[in-house]
C-alpha positions as semicolon CSV with decimal commas, in nm:
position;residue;x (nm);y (nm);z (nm)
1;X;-1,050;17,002;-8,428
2;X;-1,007;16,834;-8,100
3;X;-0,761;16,641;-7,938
4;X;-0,977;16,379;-7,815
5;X;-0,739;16,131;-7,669
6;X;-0,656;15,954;-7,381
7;X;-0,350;16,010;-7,176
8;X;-0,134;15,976;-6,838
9;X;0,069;16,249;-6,549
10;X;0,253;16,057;-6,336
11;X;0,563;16,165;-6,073
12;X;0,843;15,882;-5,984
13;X;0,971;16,009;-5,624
14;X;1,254;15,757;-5,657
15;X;1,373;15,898;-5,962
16;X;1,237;16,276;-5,941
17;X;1,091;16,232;-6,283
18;X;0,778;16,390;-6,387
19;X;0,592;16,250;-6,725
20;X;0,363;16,252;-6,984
21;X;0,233;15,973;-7,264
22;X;-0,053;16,038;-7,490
23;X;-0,214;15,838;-7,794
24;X;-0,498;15,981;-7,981
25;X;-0,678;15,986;-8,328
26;X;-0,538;16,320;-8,413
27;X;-0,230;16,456;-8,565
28;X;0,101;16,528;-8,381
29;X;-0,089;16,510;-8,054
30;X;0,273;16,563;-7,884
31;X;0,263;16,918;-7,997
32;X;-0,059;16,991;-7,824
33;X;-0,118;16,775;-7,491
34;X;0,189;16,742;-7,306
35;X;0,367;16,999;-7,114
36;X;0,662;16,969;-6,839
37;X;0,881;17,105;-6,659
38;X;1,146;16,869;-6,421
39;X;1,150;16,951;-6,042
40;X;0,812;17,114;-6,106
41;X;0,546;16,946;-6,278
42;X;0,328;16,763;-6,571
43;X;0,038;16,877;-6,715
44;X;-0,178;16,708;-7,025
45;X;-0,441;16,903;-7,169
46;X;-0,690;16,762;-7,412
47;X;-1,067;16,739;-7,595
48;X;-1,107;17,104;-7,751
49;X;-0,746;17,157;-7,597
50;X;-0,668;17,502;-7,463
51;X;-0,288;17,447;-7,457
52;X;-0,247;17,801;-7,236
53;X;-0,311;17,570;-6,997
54;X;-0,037;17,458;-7,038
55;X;0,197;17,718;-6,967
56;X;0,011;17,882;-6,707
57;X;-0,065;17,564;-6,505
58;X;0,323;17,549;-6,467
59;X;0,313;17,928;-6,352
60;X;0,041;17,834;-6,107
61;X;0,209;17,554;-5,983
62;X;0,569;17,712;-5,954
63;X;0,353;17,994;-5,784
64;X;0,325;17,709;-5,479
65;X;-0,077;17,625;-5,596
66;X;-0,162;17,231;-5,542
67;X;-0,282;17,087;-5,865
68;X;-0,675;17,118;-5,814
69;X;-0,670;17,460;-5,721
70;X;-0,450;17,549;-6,055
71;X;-0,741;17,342;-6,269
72;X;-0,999;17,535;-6,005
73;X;-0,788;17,899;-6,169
74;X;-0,793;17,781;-6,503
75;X;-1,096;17,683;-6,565
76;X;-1,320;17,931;-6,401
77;X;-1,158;18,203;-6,642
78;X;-1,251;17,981;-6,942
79;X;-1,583;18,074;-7,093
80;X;-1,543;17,696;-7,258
81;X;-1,452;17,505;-6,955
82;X;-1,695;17,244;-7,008
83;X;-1,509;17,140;-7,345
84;X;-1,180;17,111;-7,202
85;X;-0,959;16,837;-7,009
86;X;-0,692;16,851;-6,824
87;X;-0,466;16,640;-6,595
88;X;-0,201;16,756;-6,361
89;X;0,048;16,603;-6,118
90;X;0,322;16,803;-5,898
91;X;0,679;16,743;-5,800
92;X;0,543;16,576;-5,436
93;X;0,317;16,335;-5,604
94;X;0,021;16,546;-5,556
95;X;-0,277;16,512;-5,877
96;X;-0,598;16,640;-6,041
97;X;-0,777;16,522;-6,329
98;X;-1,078;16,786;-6,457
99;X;-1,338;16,695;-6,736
100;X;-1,570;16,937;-6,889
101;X;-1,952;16,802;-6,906
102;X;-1,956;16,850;-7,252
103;X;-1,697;16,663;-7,362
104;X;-1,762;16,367;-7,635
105;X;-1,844;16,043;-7,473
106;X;-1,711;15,840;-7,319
107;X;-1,527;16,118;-7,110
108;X;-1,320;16,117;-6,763
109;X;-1,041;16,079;-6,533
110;X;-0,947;15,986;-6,224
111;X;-0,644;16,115;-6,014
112;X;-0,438;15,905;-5,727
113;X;-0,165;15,953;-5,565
114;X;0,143;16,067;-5,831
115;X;-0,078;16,025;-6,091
116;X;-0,374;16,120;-6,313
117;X;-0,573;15,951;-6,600
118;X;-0,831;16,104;-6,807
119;X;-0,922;16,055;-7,163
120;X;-1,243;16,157;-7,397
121;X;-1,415;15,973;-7,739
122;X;-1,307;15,661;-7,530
123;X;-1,447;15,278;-7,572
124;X;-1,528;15,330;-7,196
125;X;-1,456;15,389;-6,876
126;X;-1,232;15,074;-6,874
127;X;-0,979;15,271;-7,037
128;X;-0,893;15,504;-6,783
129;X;-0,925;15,226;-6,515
130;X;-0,671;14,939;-6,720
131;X;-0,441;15,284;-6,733
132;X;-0,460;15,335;-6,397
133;X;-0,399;14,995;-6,231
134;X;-0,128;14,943;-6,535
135;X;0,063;15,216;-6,367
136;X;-0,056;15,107;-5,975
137;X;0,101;14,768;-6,083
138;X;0,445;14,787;-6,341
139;X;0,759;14,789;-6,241
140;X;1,056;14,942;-6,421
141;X;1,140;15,307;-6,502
142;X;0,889;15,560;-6,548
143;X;0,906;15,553;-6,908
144;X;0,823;15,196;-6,938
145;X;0,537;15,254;-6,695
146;X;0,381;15,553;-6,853
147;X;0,410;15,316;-7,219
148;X;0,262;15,060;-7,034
149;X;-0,054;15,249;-6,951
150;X;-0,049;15,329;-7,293
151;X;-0,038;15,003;-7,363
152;X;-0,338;14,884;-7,132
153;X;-0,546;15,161;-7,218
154;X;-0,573;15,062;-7,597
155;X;-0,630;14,705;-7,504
156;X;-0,904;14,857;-7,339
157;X;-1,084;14,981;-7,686
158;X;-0,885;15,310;-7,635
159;X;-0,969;15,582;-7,860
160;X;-1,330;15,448;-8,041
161;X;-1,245;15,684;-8,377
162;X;-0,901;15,464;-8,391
163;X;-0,505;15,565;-8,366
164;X;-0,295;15,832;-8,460
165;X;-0,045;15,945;-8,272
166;X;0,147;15,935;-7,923
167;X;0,401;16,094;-7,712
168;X;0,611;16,056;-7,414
169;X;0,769;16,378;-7,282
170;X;0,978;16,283;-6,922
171;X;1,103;16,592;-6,759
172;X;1,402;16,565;-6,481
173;X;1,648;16,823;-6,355
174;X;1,964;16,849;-6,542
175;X;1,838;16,523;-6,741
176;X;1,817;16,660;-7,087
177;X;2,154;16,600;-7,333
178;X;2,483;16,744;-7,165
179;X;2,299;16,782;-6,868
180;X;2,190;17,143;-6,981
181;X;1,788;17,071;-6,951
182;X;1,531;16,901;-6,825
183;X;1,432;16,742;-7,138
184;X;1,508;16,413;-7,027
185;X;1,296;16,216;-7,274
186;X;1,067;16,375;-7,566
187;X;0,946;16,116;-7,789
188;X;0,688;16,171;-8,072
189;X;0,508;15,972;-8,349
190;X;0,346;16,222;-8,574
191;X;0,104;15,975;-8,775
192;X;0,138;15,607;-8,769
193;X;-0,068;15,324;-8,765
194;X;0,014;15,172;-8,454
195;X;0,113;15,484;-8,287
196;X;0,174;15,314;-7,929
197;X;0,398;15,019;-8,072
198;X;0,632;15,267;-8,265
199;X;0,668;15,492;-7,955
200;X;0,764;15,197;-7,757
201;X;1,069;15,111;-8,057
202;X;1,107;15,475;-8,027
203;X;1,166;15,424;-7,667
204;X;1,426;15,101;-7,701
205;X;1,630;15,316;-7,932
206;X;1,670;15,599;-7,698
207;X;1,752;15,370;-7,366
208;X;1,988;15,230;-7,681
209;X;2,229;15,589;-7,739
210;X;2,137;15,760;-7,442
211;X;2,106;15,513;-7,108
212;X;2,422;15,347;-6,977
213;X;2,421;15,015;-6,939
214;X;2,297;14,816;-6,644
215;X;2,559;14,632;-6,417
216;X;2,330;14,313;-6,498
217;X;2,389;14,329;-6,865
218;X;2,764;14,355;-6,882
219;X;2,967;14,063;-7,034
220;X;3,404;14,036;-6,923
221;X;3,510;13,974;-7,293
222;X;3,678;13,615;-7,274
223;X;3,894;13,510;-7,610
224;X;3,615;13,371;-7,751
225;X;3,393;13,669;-7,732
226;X;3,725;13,891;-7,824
227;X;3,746;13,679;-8,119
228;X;3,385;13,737;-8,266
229;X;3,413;14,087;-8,165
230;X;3,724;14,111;-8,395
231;X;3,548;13,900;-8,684
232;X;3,246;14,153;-8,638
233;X;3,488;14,479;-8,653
234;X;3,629;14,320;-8,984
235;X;3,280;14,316;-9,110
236;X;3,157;14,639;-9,010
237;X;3,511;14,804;-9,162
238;X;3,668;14,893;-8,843
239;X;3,954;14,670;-8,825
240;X;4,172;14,524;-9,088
241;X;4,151;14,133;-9,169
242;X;4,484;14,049;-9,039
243;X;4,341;14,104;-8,690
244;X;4,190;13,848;-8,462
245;X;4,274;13,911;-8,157
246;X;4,083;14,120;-7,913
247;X;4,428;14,363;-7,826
248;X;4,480;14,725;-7,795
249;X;4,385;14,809;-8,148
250;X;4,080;14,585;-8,166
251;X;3,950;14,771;-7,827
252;X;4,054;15,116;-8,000
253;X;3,863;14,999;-8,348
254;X;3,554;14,908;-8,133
255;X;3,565;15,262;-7,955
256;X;3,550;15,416;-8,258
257;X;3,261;15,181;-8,406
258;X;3,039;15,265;-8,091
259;X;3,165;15,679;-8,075
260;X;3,032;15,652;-8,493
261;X;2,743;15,512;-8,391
262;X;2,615;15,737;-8,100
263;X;2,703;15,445;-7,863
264;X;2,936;15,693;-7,640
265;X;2,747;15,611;-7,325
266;X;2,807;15,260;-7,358
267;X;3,206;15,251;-7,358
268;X;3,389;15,091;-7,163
269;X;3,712;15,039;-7,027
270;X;3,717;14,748;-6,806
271;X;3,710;14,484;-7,058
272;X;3,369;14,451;-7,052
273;X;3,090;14,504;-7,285
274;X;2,699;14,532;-7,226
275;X;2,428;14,260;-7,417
276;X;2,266;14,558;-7,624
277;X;2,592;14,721;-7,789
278;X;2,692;14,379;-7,858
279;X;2,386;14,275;-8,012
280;X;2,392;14,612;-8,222
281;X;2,722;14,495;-8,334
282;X;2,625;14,163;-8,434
283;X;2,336;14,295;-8,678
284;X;2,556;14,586;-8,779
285;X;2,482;14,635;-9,139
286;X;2,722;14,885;-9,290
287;X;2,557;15,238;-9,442
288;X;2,557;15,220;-9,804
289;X;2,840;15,483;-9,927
290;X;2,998;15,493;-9,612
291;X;3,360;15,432;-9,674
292;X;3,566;15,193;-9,420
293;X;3,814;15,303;-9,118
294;X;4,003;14,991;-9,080
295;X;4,230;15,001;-8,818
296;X;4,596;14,744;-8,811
């Protein structure tokens, strides 16, 4: 079986982050093509997928090789080089993108500066190219620039067998939960229909629990807004009906309400609240079972 697929490496020297995305007609491709490690690099390999490549390519690359001389290692020890693909990009921006001559048409890649595109069983070159000036051209963090690609390269006729599956593995120094990791996103849909569009709601719930909010999308809670906060707490059985102002104890109910739902990040003390908590709030729909923790 082969991962024929098509997929994106790309370094963000504003941010440090190193990435990954993938979508391909086979099963759980996020368990095969991506590999990364933060401060270091990103490597996707693909087609009949030799995923030592992975590994080693890291190695090679912490060992202080430049990207096409690690693909230059790999590959001449590979007795099936001309079946493989591979796409690296290093922690200076630095990228390589190798295809093997018998890989399944349409096959290629192209590599530019702090990225690399390559993909194989494509619609056609235009793939790889929409992928490439997609990234050349978004704005916005590097997640939302690797989906993007994603994006462009199925509009593009992406994989000709169909869709599968996708992934989007981010990698960053100390950016994984608790700090403890580099894991700073891993994302995978394991078999879906539109593989790309539930990454991307994938992607909305994780900026959701684990990205604080932007300065841009905080709200001062006026009386008004206290007061449907309140109402909304009543609903969602986290304050008691006798409540409707937005004091002490409707602030403490609402703490709770975002610590139950994974919303820690987006606390806050200052009397403001961000647009997304609030509109998770306002289409809360309570968990059947779950029993109530109204507060006075």
């Amino acid at each position: 079986m082969r991962a024929s697929t098509f997929s994106i490496v790309a370094f963000d020297p504003s941010t440090n982050e190193l990435g990954v995305a993938v979508q391909s007609k086979f099963l759980s491709v996020g368990a095969v093509v991506p590999w990364v490690i933060g401060g270091l690099g990103a490597i996707a390999t693909q087609a009949w997928a030799n995923t030592s490549y992975g590994p080693r390519g890291l190695r090679l690359l912490e060992e202080g090789h430049e990207p096409g001389r690690v693909i230059e290692t790999l590959t001449q020890s590979d007795e099936h080089n001309d079946q493989r693909q591979i796409g690296i990009v290093d922690s200076t921006g630095r990228s390589a993108s190798f295809t093997g001559t018998k890989c399944l048409a349409w096959a290629g890649g192209l590599a530019q500066d702090n990225v690399a595109v390559q993909g194989n069983i494509l619609a056609g070159p235009a793939v790889i190219e929409n992928m490439a000036a997609s990234f050349s051209t978004s704005s916005g963090c590097l997640a939302d620039r690797l989906l993007a690609a994603l994006q462009a390269g199925q509009a593009a006729g992406g994989d000709r067998r169909g869709k599968q599956s996708s992934a989007l593995y981010i990698g960053k120094p100390a950016g994984g939960y608790g700090g403890f990791n580099d894991r700073y996103i891993d994302l995978r849909v394991d078999d879906h229909p539109e593989p790309i569009d539930e990454l991307a709601r994938l992607l909305s719930l994780h900026k959701l629990y684990f990205f604080r909010p932007a300065p841009e999308d905080l709200i001062q809670v006026d009386d008004r807004l206290g007061a449907e906060i309140c109402a909304l707490l009543v609903k969602a059985g986290m304050l008691a009906r006798s409540n409707s102002r937005y004091n002490e104890a409707a602030q403490a109910a609402f703490t709770a309400f975002m610590h139950r739902e994974n919303l820690e990040e987006r606390v806050r003390t200052d009397g403001s609240v961000d647009r997304q908590t609030l509109e998770y709030l306002r289409t809360y729909r309570p968990a059947r079972g779950r029993r109530p923790m109204a507060r006075g």
